[in-house]
DSSP file (Angstrom, degrees, kcal/mol; ACC not computed):
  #  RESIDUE AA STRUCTURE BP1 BP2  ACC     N-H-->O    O-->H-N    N-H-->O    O-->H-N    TCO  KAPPA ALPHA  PHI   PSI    X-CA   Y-CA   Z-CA
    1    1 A X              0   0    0      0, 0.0     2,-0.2     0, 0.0     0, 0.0   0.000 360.0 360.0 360.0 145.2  194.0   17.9  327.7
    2    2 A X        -     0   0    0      1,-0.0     2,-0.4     2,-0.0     0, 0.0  -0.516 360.0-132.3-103.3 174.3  192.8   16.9  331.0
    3    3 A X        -     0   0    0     -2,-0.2     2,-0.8     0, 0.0     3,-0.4  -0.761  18.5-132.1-100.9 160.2  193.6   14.3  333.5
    4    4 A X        +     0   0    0     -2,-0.4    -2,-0.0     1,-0.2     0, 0.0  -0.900  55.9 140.4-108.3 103.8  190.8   12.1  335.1
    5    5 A X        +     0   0    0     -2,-0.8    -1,-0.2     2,-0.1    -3,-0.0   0.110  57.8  73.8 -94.3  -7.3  192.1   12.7  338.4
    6    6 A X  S    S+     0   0    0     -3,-0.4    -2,-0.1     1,-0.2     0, 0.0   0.641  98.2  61.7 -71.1  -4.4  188.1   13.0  339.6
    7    7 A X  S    S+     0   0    0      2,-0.0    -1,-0.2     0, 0.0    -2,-0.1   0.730  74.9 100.7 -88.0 -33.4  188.5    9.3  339.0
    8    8 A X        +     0   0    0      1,-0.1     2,-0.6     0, 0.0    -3,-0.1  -0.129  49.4 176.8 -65.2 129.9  190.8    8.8  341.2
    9    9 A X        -     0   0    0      0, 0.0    -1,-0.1     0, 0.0    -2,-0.0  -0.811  24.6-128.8-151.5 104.2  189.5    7.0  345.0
   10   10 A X        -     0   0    0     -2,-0.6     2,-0.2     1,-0.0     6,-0.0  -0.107  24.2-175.4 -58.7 170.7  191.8    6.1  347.7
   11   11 A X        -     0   0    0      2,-0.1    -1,-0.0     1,-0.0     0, 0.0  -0.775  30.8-160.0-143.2 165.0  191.9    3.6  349.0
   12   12 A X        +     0   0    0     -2,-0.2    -2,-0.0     4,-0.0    -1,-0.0   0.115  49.6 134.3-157.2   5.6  193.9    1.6  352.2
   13   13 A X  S  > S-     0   0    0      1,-0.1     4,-2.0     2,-0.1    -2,-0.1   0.134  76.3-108.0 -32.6 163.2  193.3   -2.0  351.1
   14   14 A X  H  > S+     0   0    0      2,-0.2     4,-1.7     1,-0.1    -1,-0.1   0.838 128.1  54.9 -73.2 -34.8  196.7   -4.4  351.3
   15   15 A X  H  4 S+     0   0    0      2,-0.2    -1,-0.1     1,-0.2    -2,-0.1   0.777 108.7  45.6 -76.4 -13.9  196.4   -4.1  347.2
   16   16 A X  H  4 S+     0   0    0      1,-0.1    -2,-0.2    -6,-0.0    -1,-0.2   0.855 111.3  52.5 -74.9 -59.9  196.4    0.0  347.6
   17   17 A X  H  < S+     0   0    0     -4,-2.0    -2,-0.2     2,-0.1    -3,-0.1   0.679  93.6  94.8 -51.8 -20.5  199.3   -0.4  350.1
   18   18 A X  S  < S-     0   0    0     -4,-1.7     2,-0.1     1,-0.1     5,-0.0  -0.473  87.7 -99.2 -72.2 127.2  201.6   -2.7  347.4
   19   19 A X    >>  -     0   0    0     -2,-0.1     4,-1.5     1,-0.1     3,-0.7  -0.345  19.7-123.6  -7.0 113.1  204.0   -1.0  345.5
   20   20 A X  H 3> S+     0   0    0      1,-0.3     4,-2.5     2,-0.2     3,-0.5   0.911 116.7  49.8 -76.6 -42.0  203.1    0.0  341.9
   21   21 A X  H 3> S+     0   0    0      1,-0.2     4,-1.1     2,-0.2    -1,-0.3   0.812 107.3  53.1 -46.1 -48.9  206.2   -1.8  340.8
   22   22 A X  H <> S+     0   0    0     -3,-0.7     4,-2.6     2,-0.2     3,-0.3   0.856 112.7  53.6 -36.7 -43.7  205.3   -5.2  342.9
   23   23 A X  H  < S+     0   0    0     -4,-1.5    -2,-0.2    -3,-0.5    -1,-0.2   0.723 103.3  45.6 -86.3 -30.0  202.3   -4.9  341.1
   24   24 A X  H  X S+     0   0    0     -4,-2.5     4,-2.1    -3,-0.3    -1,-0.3   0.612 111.8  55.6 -53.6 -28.9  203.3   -4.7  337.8
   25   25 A X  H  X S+     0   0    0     -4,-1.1     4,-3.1    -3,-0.3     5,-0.2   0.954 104.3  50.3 -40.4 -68.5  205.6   -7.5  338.3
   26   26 A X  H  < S+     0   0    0     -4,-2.6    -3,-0.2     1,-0.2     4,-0.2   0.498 112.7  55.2 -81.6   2.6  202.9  -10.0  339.6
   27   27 A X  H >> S+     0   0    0     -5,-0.2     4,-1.9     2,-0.2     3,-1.7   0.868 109.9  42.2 -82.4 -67.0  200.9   -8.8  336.3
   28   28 A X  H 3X S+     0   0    0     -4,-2.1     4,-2.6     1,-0.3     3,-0.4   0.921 113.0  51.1 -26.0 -53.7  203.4   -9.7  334.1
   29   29 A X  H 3X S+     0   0    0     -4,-3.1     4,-0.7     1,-0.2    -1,-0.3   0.618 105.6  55.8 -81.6   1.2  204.2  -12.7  335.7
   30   30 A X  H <> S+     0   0    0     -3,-1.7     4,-1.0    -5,-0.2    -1,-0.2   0.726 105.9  54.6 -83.5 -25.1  200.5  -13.7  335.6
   31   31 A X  H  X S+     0   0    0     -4,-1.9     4,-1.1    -3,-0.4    -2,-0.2   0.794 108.0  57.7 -65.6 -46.5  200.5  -13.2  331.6
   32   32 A X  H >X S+     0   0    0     -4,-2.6     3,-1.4    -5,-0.4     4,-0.9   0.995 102.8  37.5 -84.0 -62.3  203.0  -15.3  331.6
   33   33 A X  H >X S+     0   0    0     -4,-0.7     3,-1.7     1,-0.2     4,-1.1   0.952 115.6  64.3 -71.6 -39.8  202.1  -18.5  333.2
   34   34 A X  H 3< S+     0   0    0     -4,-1.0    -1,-0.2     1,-0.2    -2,-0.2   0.826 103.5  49.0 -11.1 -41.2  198.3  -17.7  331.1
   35   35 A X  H << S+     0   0    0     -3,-1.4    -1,-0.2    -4,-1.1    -2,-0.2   0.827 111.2  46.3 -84.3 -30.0  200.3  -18.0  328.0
   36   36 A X  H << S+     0   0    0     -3,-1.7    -2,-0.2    -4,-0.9    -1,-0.2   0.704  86.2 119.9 -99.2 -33.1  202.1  -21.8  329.5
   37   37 A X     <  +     0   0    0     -4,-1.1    -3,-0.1    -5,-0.3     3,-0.0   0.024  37.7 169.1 -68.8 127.2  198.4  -22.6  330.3
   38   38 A X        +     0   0    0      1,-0.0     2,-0.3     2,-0.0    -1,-0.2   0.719  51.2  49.7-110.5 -17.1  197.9  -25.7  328.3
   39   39 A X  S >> S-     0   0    0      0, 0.0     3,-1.3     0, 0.0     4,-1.0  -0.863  80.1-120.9-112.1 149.5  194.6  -27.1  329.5
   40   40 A X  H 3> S+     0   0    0     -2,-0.3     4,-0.7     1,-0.2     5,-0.1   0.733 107.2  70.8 -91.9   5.7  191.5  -25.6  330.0
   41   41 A X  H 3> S+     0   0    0      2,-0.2     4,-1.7     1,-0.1    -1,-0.2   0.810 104.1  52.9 -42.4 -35.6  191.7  -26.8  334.3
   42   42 A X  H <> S+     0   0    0     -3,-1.3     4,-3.5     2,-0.2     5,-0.2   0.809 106.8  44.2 -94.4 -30.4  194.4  -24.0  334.3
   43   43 A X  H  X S+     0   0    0     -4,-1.0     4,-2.1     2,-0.2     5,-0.4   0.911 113.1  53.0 -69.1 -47.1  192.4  -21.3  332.8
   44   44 A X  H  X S+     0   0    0     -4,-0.7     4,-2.6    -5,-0.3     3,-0.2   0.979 107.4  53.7 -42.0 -63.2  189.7  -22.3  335.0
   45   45 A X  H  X S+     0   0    0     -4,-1.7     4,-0.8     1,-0.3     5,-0.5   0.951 112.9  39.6 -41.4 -53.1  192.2  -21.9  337.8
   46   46 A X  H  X S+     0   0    0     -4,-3.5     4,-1.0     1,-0.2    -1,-0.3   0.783 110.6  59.8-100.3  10.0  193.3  -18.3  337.0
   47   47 A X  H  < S+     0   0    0     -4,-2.1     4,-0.3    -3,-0.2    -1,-0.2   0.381 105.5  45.2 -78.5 -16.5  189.9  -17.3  336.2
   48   48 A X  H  < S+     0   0    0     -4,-2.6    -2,-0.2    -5,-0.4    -3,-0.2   0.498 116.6  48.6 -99.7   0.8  188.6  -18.2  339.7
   49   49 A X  H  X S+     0   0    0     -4,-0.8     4,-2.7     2,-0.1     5,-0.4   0.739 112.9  53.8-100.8 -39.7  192.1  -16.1  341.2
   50   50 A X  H  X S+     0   0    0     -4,-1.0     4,-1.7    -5,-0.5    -2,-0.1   0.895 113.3  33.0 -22.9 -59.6  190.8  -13.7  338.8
   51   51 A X  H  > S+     0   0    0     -4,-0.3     4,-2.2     2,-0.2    -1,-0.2   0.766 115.3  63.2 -71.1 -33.1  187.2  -13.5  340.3
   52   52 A X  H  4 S+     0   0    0      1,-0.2    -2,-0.2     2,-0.2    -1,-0.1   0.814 102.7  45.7 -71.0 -26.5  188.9  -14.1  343.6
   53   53 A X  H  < S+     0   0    0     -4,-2.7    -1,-0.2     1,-0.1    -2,-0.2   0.928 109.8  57.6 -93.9 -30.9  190.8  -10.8  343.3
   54   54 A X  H  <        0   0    0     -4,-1.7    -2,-0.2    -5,-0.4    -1,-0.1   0.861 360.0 360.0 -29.5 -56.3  187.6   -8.7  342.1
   55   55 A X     <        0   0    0     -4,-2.2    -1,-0.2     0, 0.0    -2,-0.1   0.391 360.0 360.0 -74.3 360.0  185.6   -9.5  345.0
């Protein structure tokens, strides 16, 4: 079996530089308040941070 390491594309963004562990964190904890979201304002909300971190 192979690895896709041709996939692989550095980077020097602030979101390359994070820590993989910080970054797993703020995933978790971003499922988690998704899951508390009780209206659809708040989905709205973490679908534009969503978009916001894409761009």
């Amino acid at each position: 079996m192979t690895m896709l390491t041709g996939a692989y594309v550095p980077g020097t963004s602030v979101v390359h530089r994070v820590p993989a562990g910080w970054k797993l964190a703020l995933l978790a904890a971003g499922c988690t308040a998704l899951l508390f979201a009780r209206s659809l304002p708040w989905v709205g909300v973490a679908l534009v941070v969503v978009v916001g971190l894409y761009a």
